[in-house]
C-alpha positions as CSV (number, residue, x, y, z in Angstrom):
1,X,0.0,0.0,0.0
2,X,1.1,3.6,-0.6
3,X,1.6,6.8,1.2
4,X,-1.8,8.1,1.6
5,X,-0.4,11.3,1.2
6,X,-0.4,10.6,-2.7
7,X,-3.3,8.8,-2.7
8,X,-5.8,10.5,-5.3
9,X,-9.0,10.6,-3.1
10,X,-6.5,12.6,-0.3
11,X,-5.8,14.7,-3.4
12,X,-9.4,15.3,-4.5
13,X,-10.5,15.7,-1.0
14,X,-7.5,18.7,-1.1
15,X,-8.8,20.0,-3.7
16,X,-12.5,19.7,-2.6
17,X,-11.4,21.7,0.8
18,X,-9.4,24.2,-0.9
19,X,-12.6,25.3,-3.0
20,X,-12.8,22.7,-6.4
21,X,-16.3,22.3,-7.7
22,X,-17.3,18.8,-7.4
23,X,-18.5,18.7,-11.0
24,X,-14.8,19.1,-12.0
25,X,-14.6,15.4,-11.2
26,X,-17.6,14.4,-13.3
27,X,-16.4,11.4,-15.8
28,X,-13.2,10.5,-13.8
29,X,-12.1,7.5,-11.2
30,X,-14.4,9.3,-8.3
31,X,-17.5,9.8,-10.6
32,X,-19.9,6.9,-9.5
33,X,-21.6,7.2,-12.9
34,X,-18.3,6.2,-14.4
35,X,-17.5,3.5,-12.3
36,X,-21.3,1.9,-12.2
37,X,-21.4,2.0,-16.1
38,X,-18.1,-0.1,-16.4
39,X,-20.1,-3.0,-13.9
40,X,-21.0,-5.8,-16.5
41,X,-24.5,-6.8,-16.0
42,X,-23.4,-10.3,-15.2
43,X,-22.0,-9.0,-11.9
44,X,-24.9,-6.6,-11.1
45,X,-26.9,-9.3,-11.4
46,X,-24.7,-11.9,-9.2
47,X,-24.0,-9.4,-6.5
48,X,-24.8,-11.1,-2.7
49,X,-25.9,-8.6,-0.6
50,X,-26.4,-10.1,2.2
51,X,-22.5,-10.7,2.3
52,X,-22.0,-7.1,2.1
53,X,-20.7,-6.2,6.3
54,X,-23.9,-3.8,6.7
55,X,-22.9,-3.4,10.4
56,X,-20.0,-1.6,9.7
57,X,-21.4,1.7,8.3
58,X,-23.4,4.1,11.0
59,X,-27.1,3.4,8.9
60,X,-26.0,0.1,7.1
61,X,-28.9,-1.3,8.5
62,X,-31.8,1.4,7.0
63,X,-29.3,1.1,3.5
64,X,-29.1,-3.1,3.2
65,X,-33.4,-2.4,3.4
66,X,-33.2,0.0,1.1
67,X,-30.9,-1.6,-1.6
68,X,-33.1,-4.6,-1.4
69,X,-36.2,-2.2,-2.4
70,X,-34.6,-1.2,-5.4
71,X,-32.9,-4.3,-6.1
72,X,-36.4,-6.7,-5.8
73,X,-39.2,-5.2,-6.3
74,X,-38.8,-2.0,-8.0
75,X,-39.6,0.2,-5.1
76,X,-37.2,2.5,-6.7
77,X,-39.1,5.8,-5.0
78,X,-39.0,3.8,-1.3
79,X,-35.4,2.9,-1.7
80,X,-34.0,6.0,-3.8
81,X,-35.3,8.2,-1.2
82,X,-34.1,6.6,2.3
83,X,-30.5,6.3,0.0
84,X,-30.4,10.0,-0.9
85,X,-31.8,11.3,2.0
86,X,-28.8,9.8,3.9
């Protein structure tokens, strides 16, 4: 592993706190758009959730119920909404 000092999410977070817009990152490594359209479906559709450690993030609990709304049933409103409002 190296120095986190060069890490680029320390640098992006630099940037972030020394005034960068956010959209300057659109289409690179930290755009989640980016990185969700290079997921072949095959995985998407073979991701285990329940193996995903829920407990370890402060509202993993009210996120694993609402990424099984959208992933199920198509409560895409329910689920979209708990996930954005957090």
């Amino acid at each position: 592993m190296g120095d986190w000092r060069t890490d680029p999410t320390f640098a992006m977070c630099r940037a972030l706190a020394a005034g960068a817009d956010l959209s300057s990152f659109a289409g690179g490594p930290f755009d989640v758009r980016a990185a969700v359209a290079g997921i072949r479906p095959e995985t998407k559709d073979g991701f285990l959730l329940g193996r995903v450690p829920w407990e370890r993030f402060s509202q993993g609990g009210d996120v694993r119920d609402a990424v099984h709304l959208l992933h199920t049933d198509g409560s895409f409103r329910s689920g979209a909404g708990v996930v954005s409002g957090m």
